[in-house]
N, C-alpha and C positions, 0 to 999 in steps of 0.2 A: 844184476842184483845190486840194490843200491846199497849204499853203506848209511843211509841217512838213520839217525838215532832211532826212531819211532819203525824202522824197517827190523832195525836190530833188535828192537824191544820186541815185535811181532814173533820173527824170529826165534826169539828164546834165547838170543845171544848176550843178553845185555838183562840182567832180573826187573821183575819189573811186580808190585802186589797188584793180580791180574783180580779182577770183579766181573768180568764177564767175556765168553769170547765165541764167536759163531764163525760160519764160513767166509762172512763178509766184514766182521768187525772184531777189534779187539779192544778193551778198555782196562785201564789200569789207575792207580790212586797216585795224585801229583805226588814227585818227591818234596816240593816246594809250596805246601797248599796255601792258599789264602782263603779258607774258611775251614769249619770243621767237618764238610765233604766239602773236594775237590779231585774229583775224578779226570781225567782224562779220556775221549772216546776215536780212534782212530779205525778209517778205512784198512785191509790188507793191503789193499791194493797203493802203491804210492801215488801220491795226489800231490801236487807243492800247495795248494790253495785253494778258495772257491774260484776265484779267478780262471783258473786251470779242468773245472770239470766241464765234462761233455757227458751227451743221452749215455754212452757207454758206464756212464758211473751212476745211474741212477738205482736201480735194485741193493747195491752198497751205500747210496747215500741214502734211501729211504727206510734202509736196516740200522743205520745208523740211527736214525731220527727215532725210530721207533724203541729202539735199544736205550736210548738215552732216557729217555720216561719212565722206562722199568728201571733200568740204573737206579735214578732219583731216587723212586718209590721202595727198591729194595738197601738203599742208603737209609732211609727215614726218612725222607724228604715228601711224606705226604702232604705238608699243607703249601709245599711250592719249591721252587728253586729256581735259578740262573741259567741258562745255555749261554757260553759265547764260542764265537769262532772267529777270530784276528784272521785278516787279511791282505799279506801283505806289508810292504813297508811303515806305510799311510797307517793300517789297521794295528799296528804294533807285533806281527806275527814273528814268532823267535825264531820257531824250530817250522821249515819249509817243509813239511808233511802235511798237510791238512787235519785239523783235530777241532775238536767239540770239547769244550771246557763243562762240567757241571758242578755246579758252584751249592752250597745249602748248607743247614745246620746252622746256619745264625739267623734269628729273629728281629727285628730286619737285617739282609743281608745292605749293608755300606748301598749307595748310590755307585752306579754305571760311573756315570760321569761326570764333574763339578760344573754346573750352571753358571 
């Protein structure tokens, strides 16, 4: 059983404002948002990164992707939004679970990345 934060938010051990949650995924709203939606969308299963998946994780990672779209859409986020997912040290990843950032509610949402 991992102790890892996003295991513990799955869990139930750790509160979390949950927005959607299926067999394969759960998603919750950043406690730190950097837009006016900023969700959170994580596998159950622990994953440390993309780096880290195998076929095995496919069915949850493709629940995941599919999850993430309605997310947006039932946020407001109908005329667009953000995905990321940090990978790694290089990638800037904080919390070693694998997660799906959904970012929206600003018009334009800031640049990715400074040019």
């Amino acid at each position: 059983m991992s102790e890892c934060i996003f295991c513990r938010i799955v869990r139930g051990e750790i509160p979390s404002k949950k927005v959607y949650e299926d067999e394969h995924v759960y998603a919750f709203h950043d406690i730190n948002p950097v837009a006016p939606v900023h969700v959170l969308v994580v596998p159950k299963q622990h994953v440390d990164s993309m780096a880290h998946l195998t076929a095995e994780h496919e069915v949850a990672m493709g629940r995941l992707m599919v999850a993430a779209g309605q997310i947006a859409r039932d946020q407001g986020c109908t005329d667009g939004f953000r995905t990321i997912i940090n990978t790694g040290r290089v990638g800037l990843q904080e919390v070693y679970h694998l997660h799906l950032h959904i970012l929206g509610g600003a018009d334009p949402l800031p640049p990715m990345l400074k040019r």
